[in-house]
Chimera marker file (.cmm) of the C-alpha trace (Angstrom):
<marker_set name="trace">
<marker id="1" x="198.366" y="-83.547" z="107.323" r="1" g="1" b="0" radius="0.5"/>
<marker id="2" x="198.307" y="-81.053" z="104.553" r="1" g="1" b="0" radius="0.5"/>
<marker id="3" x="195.644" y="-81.736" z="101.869" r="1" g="1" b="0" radius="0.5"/>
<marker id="4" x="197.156" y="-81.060" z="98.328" r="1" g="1" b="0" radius="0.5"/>
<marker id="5" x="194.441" y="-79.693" z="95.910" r="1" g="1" b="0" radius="0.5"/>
<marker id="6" x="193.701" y="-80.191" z="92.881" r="1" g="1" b="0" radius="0.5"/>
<marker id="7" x="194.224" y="-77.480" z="90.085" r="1" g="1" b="0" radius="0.5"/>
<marker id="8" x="190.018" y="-77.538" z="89.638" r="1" g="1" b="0" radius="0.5"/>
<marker id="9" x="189.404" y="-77.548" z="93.715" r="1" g="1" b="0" radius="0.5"/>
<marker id="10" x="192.327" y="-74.134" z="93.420" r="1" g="1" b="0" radius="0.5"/>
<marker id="11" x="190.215" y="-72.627" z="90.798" r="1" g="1" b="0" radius="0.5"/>
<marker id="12" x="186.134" y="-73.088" z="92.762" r="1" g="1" b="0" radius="0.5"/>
<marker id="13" x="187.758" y="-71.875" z="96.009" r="1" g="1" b="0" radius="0.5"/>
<marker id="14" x="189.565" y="-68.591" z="94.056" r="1" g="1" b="0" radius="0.5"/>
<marker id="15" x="186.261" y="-68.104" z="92.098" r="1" g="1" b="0" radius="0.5"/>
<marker id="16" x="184.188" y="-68.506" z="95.598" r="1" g="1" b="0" radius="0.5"/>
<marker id="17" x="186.679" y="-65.991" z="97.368" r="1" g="1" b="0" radius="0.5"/>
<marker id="18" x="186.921" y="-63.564" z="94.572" r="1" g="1" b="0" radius="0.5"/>
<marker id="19" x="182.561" y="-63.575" z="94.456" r="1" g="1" b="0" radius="0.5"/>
<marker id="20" x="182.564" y="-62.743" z="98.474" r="1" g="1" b="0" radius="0.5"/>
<marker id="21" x="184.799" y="-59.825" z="98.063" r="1" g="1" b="0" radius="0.5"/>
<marker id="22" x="183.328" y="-58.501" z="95.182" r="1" g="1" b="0" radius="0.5"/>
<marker id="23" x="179.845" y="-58.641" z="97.466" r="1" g="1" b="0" radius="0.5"/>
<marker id="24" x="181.251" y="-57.299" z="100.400" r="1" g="1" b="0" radius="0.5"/>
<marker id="25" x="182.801" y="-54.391" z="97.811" r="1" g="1" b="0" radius="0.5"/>
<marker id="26" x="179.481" y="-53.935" z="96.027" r="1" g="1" b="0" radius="0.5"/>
<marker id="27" x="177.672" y="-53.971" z="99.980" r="1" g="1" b="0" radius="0.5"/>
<marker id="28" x="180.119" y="-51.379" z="101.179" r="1" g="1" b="0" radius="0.5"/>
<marker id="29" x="179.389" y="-49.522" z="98.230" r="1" g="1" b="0" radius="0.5"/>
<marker id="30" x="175.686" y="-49.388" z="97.884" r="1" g="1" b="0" radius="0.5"/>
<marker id="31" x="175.648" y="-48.642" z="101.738" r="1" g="1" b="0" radius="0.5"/>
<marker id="32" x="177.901" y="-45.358" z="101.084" r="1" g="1" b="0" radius="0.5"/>
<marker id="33" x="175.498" y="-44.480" z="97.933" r="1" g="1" b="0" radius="0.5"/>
<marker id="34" x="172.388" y="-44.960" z="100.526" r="1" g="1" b="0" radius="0.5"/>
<marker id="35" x="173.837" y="-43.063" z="103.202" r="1" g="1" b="0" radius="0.5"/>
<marker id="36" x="174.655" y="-39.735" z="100.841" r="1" g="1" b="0" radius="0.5"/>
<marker id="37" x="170.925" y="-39.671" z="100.047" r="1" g="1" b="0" radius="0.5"/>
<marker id="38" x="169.416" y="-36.699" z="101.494" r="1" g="1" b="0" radius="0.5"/>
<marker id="39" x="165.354" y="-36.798" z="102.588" r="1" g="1" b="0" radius="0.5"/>
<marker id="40" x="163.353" y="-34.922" z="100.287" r="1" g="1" b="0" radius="0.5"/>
<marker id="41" x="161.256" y="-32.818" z="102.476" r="1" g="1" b="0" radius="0.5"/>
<marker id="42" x="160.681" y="-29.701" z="101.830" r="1" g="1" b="0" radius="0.5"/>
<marker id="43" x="162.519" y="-29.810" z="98.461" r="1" g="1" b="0" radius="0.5"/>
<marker id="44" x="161.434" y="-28.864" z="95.025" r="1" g="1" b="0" radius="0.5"/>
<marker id="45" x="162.139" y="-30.692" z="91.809" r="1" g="1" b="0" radius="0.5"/>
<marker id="46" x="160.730" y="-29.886" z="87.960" r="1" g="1" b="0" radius="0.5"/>
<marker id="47" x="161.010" y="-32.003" z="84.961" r="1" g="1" b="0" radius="0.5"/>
<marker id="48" x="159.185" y="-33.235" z="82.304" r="1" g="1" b="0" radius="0.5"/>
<marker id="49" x="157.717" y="-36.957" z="81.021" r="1" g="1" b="0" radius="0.5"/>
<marker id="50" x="157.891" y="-39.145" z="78.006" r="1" g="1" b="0" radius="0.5"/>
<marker id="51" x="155.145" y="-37.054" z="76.872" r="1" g="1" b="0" radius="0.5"/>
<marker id="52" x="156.935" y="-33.568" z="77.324" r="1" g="1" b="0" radius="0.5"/>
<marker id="53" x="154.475" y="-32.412" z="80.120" r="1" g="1" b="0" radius="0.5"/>
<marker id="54" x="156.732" y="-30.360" z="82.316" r="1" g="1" b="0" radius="0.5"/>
<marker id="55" x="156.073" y="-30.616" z="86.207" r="1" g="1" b="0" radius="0.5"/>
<marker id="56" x="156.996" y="-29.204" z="89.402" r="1" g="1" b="0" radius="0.5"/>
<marker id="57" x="157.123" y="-31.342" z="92.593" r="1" g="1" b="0" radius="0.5"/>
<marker id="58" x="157.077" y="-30.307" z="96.306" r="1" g="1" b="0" radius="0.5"/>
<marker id="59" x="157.732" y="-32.766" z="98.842" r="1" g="1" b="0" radius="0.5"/>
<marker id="60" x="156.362" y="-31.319" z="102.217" r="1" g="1" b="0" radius="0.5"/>
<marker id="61" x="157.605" y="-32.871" z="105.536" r="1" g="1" b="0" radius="0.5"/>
<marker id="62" x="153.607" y="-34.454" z="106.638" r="1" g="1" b="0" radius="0.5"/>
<marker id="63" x="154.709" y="-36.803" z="103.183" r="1" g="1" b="0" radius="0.5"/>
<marker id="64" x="152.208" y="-34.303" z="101.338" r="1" g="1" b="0" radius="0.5"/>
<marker id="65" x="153.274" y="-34.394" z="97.420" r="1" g="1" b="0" radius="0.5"/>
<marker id="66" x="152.327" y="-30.890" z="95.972" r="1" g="1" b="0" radius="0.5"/>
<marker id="67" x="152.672" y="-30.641" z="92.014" r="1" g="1" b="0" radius="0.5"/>
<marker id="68" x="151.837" y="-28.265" z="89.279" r="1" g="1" b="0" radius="0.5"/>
<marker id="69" x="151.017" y="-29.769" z="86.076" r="1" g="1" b="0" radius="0.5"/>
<marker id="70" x="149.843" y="-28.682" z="82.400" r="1" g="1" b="0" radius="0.5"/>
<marker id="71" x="146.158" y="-29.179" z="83.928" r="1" g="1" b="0" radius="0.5"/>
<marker id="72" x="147.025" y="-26.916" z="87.435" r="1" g="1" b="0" radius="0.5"/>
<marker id="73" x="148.199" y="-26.845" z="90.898" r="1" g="1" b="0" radius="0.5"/>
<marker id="74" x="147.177" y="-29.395" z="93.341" r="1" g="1" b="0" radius="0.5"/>
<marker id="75" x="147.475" y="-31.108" z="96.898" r="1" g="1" b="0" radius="0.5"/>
<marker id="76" x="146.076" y="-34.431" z="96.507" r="1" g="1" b="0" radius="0.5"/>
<marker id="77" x="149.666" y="-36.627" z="96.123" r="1" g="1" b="0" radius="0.5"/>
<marker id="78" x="151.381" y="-38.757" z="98.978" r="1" g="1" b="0" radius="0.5"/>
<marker id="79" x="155.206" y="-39.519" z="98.768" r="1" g="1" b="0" radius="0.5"/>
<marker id="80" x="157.606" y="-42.088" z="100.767" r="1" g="1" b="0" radius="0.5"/>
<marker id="81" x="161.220" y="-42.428" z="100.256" r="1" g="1" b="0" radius="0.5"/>
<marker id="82" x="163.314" y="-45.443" z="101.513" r="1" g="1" b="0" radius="0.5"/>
<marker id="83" x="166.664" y="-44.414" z="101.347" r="1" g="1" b="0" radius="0.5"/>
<marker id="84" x="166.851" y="-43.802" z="97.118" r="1" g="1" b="0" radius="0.5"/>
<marker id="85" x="163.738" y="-45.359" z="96.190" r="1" g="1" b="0" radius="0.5"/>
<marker id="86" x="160.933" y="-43.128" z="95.352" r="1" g="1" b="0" radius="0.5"/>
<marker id="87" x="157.220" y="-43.746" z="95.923" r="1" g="1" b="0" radius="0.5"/>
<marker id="88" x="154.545" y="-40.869" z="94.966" r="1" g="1" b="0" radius="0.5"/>
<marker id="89" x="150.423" y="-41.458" z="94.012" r="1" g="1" b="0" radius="0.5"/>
<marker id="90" x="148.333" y="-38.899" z="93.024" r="1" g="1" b="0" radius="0.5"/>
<marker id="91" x="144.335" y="-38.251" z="93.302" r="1" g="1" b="0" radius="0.5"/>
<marker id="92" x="144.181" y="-41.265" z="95.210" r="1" g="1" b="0" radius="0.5"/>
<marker id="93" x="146.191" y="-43.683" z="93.616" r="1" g="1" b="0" radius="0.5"/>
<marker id="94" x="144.602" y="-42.578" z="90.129" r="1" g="1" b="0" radius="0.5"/>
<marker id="95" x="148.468" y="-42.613" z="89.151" r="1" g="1" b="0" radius="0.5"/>
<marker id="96" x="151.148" y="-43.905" z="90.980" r="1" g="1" b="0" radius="0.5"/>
<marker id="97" x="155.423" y="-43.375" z="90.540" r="1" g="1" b="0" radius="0.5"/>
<marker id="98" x="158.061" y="-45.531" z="91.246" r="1" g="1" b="0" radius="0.5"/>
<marker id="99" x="162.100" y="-43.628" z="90.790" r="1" g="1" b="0" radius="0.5"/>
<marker id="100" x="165.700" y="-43.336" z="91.921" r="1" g="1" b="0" radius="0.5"/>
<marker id="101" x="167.066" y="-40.356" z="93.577" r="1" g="1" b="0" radius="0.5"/>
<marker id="102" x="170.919" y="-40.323" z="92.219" r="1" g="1" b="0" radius="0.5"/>
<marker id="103" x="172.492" y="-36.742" z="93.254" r="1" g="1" b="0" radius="0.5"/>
<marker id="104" x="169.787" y="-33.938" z="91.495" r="1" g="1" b="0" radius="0.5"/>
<marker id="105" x="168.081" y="-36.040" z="89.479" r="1" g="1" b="0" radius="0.5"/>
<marker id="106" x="164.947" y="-38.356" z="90.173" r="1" g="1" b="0" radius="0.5"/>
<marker id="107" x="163.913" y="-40.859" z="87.646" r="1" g="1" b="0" radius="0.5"/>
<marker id="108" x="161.758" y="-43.673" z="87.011" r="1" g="1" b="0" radius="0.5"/>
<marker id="109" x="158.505" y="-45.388" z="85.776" r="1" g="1" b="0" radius="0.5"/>
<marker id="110" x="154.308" y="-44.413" z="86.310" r="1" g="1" b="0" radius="0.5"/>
<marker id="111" x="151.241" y="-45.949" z="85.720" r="1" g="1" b="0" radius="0.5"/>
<marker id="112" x="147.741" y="-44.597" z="86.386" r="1" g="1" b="0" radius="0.5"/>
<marker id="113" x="144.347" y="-46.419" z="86.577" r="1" g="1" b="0" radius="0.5"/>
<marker id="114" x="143.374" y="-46.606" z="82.794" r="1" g="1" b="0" radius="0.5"/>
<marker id="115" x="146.390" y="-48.553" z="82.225" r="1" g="1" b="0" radius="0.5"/>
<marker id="116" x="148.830" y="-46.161" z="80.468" r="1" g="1" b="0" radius="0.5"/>
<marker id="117" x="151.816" y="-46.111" z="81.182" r="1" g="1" b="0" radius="0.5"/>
<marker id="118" x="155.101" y="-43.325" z="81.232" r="1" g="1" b="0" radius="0.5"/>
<marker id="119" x="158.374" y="-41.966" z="82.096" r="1" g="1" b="0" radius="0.5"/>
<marker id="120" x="159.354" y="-39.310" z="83.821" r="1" g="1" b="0" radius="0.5"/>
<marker id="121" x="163.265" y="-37.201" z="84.960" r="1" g="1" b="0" radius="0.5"/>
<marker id="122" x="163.164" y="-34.346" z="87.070" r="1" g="1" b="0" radius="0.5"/>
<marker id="123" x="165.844" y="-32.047" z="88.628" r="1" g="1" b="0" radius="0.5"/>
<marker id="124" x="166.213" y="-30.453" z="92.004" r="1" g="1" b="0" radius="0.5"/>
<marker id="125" x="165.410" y="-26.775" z="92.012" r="1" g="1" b="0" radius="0.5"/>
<marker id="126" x="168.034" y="-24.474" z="93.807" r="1" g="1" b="0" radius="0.5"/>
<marker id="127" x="165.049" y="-22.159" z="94.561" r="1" g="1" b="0" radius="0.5"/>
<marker id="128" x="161.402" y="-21.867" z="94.674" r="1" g="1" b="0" radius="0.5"/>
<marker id="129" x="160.030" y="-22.442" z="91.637" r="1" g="1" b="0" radius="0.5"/>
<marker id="130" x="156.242" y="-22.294" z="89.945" r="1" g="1" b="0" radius="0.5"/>
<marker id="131" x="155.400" y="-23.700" z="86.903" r="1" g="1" b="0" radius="0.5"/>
<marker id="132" x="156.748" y="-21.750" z="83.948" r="1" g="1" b="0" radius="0.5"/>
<marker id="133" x="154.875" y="-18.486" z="82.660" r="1" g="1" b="0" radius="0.5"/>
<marker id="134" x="156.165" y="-19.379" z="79.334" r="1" g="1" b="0" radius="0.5"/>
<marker id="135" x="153.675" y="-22.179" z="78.971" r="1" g="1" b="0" radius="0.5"/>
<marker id="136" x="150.468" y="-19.829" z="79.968" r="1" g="1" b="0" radius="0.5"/>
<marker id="137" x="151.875" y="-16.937" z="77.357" r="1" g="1" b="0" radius="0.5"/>
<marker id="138" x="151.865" y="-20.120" z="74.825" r="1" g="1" b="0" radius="0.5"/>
<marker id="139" x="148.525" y="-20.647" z="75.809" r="1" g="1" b="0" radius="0.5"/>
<marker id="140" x="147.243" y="-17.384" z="75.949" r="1" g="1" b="0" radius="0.5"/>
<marker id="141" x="149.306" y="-16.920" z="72.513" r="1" g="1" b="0" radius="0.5"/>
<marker id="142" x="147.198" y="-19.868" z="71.370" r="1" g="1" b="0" radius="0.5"/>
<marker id="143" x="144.004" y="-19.491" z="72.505" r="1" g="1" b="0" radius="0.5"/>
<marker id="144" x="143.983" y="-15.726" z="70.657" r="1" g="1" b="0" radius="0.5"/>
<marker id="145" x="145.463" y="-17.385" z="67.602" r="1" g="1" b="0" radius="0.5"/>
<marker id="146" x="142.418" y="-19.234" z="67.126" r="1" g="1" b="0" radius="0.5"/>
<marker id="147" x="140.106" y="-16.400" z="68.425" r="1" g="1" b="0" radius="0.5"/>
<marker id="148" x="141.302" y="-14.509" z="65.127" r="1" g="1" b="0" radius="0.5"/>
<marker id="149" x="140.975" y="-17.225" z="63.280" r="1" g="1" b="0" radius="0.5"/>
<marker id="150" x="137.629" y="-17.549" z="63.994" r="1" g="1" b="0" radius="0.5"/>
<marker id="151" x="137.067" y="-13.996" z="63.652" r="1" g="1" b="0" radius="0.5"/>
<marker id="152" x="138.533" y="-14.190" z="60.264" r="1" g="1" b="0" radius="0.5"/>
<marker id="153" x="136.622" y="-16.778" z="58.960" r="1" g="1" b="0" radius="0.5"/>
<marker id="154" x="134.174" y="-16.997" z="56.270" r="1" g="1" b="0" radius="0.5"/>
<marker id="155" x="131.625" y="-19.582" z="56.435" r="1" g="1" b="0" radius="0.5"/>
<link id1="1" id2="2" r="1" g="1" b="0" radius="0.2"/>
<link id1="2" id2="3" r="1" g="1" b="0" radius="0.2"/>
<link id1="3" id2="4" r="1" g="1" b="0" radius="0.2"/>
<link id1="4" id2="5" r="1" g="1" b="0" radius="0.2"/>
<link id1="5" id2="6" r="1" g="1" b="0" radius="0.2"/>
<link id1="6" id2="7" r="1" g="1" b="0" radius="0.2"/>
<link id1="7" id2="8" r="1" g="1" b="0" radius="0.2"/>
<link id1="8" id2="9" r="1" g="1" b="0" radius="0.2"/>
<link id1="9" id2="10" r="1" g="1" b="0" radius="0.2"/>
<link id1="10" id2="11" r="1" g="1" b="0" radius="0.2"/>
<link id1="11" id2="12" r="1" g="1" b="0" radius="0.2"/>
<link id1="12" id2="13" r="1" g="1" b="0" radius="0.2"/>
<link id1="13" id2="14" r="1" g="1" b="0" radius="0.2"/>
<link id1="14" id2="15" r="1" g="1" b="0" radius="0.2"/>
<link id1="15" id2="16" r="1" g="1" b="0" radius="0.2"/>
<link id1="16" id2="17" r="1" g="1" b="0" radius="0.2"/>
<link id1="17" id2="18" r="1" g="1" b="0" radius="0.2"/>
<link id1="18" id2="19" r="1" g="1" b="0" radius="0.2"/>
<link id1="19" id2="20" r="1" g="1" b="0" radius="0.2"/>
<link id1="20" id2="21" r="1" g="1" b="0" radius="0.2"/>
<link id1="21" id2="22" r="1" g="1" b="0" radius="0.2"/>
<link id1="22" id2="23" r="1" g="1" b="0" radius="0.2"/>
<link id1="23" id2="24" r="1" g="1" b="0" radius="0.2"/>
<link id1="24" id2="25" r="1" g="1" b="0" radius="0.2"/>
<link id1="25" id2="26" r="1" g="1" b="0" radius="0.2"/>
<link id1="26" id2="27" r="1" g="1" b="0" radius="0.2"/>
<link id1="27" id2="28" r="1" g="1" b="0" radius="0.2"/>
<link id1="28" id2="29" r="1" g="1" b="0" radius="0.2"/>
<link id1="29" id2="30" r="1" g="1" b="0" radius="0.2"/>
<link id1="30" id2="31" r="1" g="1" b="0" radius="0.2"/>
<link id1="31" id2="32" r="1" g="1" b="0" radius="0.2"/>
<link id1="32" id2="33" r="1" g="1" b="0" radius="0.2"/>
<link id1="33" id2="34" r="1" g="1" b="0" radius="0.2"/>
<link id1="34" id2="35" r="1" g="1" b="0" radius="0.2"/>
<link id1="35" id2="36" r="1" g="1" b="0" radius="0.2"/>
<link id1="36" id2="37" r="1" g="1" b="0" radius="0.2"/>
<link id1="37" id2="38" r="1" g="1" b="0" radius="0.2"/>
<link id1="38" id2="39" r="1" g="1" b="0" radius="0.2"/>
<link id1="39" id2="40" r="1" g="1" b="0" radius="0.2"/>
<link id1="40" id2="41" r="1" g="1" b="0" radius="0.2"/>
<link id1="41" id2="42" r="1" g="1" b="0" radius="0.2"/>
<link id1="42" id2="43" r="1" g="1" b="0" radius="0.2"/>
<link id1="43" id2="44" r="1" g="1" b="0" radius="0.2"/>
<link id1="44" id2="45" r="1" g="1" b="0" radius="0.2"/>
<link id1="45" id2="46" r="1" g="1" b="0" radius="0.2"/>
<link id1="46" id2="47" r="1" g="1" b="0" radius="0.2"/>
<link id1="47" id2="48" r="1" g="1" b="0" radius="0.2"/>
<link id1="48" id2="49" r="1" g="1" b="0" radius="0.2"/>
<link id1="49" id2="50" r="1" g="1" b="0" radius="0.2"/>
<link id1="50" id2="51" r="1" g="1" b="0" radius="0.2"/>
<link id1="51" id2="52" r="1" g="1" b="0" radius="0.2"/>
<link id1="52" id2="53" r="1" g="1" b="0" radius="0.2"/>
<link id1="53" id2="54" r="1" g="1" b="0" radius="0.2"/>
<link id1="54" id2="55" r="1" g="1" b="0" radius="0.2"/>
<link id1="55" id2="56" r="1" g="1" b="0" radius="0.2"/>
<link id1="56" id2="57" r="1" g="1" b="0" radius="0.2"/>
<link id1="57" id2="58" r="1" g="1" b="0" radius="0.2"/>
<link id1="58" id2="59" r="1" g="1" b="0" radius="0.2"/>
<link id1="59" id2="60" r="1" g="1" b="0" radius="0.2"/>
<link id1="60" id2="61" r="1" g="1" b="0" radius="0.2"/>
<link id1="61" id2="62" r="1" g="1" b="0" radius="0.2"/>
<link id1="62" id2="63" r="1" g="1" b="0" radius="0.2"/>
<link id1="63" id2="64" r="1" g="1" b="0" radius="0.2"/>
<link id1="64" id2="65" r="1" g="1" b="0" radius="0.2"/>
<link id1="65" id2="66" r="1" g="1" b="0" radius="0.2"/>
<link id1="66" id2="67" r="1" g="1" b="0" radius="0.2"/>
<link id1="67" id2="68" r="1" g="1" b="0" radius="0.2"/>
<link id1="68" id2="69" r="1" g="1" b="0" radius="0.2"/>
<link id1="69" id2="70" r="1" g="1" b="0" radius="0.2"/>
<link id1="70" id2="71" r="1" g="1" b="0" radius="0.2"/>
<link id1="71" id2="72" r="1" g="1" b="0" radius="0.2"/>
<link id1="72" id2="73" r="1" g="1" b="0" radius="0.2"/>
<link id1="73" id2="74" r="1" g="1" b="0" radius="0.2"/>
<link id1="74" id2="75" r="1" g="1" b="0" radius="0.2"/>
<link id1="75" id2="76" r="1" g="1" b="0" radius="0.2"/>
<link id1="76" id2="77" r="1" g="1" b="0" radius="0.2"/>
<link id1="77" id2="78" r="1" g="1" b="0" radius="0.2"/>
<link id1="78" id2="79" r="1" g="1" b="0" radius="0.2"/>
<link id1="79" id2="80" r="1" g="1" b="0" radius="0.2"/>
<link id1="80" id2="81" r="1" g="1" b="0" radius="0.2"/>
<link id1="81" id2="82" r="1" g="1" b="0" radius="0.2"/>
<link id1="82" id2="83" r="1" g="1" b="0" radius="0.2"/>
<link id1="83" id2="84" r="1" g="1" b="0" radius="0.2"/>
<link id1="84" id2="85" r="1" g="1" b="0" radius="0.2"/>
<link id1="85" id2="86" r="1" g="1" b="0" radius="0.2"/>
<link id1="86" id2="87" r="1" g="1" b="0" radius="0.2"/>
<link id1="87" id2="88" r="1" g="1" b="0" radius="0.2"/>
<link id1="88" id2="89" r="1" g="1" b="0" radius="0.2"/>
<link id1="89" id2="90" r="1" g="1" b="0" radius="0.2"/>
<link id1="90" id2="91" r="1" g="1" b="0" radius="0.2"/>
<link id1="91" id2="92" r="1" g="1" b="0" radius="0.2"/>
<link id1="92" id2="93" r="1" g="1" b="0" radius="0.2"/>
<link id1="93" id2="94" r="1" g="1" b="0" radius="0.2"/>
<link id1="94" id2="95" r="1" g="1" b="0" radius="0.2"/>
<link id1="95" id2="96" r="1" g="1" b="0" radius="0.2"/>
<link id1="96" id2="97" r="1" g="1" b="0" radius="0.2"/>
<link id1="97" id2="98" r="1" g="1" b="0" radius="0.2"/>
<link id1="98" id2="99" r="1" g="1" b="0" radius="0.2"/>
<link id1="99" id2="100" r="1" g="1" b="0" radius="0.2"/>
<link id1="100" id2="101" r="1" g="1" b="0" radius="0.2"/>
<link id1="101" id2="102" r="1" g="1" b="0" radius="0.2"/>
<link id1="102" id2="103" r="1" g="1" b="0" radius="0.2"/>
<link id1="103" id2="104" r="1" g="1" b="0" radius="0.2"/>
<link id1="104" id2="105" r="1" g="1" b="0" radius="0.2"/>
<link id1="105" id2="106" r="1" g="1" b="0" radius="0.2"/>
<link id1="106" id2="107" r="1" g="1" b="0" radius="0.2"/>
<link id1="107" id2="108" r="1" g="1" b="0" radius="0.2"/>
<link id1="108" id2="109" r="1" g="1" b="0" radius="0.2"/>
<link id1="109" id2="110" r="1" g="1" b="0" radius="0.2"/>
<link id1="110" id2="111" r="1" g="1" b="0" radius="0.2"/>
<link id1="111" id2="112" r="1" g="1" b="0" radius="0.2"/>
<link id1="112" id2="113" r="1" g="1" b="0" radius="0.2"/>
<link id1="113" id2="114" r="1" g="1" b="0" radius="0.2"/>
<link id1="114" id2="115" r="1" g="1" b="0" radius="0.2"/>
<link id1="115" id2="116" r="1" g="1" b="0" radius="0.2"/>
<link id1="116" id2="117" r="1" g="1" b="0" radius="0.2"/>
<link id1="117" id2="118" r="1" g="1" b="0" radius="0.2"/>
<link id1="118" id2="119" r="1" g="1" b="0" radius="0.2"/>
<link id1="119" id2="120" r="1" g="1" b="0" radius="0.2"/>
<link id1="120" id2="121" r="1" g="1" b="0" radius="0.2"/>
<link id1="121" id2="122" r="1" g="1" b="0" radius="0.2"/>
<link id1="122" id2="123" r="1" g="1" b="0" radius="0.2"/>
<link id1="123" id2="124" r="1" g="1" b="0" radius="0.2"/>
<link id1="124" id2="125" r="1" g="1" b="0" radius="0.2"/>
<link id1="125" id2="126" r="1" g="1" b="0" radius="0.2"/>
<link id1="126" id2="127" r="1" g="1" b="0" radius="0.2"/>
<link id1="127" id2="128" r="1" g="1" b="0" radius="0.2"/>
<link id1="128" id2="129" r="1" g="1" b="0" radius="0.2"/>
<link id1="129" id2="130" r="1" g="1" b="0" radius="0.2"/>
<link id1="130" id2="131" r="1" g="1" b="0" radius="0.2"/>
<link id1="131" id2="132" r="1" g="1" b="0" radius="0.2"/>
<link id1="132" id2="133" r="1" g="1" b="0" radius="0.2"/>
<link id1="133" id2="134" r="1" g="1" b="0" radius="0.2"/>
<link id1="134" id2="135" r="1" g="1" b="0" radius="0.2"/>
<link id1="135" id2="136" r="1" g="1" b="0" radius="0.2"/>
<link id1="136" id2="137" r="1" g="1" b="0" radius="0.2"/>
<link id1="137" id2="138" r="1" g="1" b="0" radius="0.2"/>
<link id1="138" id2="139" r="1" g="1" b="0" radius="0.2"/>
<link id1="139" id2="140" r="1" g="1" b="0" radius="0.2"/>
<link id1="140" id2="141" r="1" g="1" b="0" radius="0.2"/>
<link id1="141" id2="142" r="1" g="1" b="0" radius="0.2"/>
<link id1="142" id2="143" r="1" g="1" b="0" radius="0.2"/>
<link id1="143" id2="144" r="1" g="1" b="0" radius="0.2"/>
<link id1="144" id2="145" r="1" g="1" b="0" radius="0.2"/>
<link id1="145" id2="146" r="1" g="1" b="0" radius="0.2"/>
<link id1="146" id2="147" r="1" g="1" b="0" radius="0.2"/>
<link id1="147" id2="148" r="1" g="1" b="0" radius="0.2"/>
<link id1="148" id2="149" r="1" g="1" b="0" radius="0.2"/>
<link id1="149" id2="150" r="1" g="1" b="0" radius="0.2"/>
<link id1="150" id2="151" r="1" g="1" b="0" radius="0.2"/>
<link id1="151" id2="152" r="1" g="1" b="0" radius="0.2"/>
<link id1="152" id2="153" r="1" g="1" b="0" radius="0.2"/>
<link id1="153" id2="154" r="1" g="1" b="0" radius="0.2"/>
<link id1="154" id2="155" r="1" g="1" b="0" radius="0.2"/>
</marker_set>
């Protein structure tokens, strides 16, 4: 026997079958977005926080996160990826980074110990980069600014 449904019974089961393609769609989807992630080993990425501090990431294949950063060059940061999710600490968990690889861009959220909290975007580097000259010139431009200065001055 044929069961006749009613106009609300049509509407749940259309509603029900529309929400388990549109999961299997988005499923499908996310899985192709996972699989076109690439590993980041032995790439190098630069970018700056919500600050403005510019930095330069290495990932190194041993999960060894080298960096350059307004205050120097360092070895002390550990980095895992799961497929695009993004885990890096630094100085022994002093600050830690969650992000999203999408394409050449990272993004995402930090925290360190003393309970501040940022932002931070960086791109991936064609080439091998160093942290910018531009910034020590500044500094050096800087630091002689206020050498004359000080020169200059009458007390």
């Amino acid at each position: 026997m044929v069961e006749k449904l009613s106009k609300f019974q049509t509407l749940v089961r259309i509603v029900l079958l529309s929400c388990a393609i549109m999961s299997f769609v988005c499923e499908v989807s996310t899985q192709t977005i996972e699989r076109r992630v690439k590993s980041l080993v032995g790439t190098i990425w630069s970018g700056t926080d919500s600050d403005g501090d510019y930095y330069v990431f290495t990932f190194e294949k041993d999960g060894t996160l080298a960096y350059q950063s307004p205050t120097g060059s360092y070895r002390n940061g550990k980095w895992n990826q799961f497929k695009s999710a993004l885990y890096i600490e630094m100085n022994n968990h002093f600050s830690e980074y969650i992000g999203r690889i999408n394409g050449n861009t990272i993004q995402g959220k930090a925290w360190n110990k003393k309970g501040r909290g940022w932002r931070w975007k960086l791109s991936k580097n064609r080439r091998a980069t160093s942290y910018p000259r531009l910034n020590k010139s500044l500094h050096r431009s800087r630091k002689q600014l206020l050498s004359n200065s000080l020169k200059n001055a009458r007390f």
